[in-house]
C-alpha positions in Angstrom: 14.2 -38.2 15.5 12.2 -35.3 14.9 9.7 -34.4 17.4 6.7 -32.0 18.0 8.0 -28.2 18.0 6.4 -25.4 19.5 5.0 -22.4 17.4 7.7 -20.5 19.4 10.2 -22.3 18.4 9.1 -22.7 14.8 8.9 -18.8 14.4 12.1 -18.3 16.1 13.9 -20.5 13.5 12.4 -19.3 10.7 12.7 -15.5 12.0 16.8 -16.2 13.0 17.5 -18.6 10.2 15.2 -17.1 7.2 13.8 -13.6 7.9 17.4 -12.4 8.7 20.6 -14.7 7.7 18.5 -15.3 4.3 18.0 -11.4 3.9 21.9 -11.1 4.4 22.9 -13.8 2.9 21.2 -12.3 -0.1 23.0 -8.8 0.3 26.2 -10.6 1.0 25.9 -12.3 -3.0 24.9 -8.5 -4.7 27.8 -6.9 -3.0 30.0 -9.8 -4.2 28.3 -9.7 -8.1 28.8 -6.0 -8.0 32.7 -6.8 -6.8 32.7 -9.4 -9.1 35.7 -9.5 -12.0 34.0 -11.3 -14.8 30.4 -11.1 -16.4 30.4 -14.6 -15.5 30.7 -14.3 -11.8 28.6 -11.4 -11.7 25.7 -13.2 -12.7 26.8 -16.0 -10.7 26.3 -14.1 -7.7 23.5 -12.3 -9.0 21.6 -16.0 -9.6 22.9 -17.0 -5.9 21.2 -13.1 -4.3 17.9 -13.5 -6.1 17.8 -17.4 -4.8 18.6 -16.0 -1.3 16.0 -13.4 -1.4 13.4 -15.9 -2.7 14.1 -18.0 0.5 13.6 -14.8 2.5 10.3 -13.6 1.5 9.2 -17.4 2.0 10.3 -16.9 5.7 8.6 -14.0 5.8 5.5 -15.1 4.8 5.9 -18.3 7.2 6.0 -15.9 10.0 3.1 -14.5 9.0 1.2 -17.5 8.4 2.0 -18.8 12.0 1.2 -15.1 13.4 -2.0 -15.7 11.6 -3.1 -18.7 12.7 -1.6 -18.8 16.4 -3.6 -15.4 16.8 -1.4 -15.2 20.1 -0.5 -11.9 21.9 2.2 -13.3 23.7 3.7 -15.2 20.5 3.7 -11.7 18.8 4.8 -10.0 21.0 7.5 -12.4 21.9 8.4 -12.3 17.7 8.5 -8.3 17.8 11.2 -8.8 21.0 13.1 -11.1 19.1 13.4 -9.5 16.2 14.2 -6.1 17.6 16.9 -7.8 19.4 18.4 -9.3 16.1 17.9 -6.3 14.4 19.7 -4.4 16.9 22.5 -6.9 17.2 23.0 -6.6 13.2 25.6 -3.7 12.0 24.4 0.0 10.6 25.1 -1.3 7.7 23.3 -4.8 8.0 20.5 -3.5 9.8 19.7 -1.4 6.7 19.9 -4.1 4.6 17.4 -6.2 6.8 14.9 -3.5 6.4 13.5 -0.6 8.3 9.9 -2.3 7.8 11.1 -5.2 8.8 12.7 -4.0 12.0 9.5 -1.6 12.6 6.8 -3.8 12.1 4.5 -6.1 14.5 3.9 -8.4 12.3 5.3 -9.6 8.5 3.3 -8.0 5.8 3.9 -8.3 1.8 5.5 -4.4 2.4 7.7 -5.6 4.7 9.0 -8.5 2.9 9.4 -6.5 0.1 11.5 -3.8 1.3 13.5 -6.5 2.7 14.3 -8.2 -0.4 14.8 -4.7 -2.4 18.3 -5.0 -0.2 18.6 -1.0 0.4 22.1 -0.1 0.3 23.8 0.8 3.3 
């Protein structure tokens, strides 16, 4: 029973559930391969972090295609809010991670979704 969504509540999703909990669910797996005891699990982790990070830069550029074809004021501006307030929610430390780009920028860009997935170190 899936209905019509809103673009709103299609970025907001894909912002909460992608852009962010992907990016740290990515750091989250190369702080556990680098805490890892065996080769194995290392690149375990490693395989699990670059997976993660895919999945982010998709929800990157999913925001940025619906930014891009809403060509709304209000839904951008709306998307900056929200992601500020995420950001701003996150840790020192897990706002890092999420990316200074990321947390800076209007709008998702390929520079932004790349220093997201670089996963700075805190």
């Amino acid at each position: 029973p899936f209905g019509p969504v809103d673009a709103w509540t299609l970025l907001e999703d894909v912002l909460v559930g992608g852009c962010v909990g992907e990016t740290l669910a990515a750091a989250r797996a190369c702080d556990d391969a680098q805490r890892a005891p065996s080769a194995g699990l290392r690149a375990h982790f490693q395989t699990i972090a670059e997976d993660e990070a895919k999945h982010a830069a998709l929800a990157y550029r999913t925001c940025s295609w619906l930014l891009d074809r809403e060509r709304d004021r209000t839904l951008s501006h709306r998307f900056a809010a929200r992601r500020d307030e995420l950001v701003g929610a996150l840790s020192p430390a897990a706002a890092r991670r999420v990316g200074r780009a990321a947390a800076t920028s209007t709008r998702p860009t390929p520079a932004t979704r790349s220093s997201t997935v670089l996963l700075a170190r805190p």
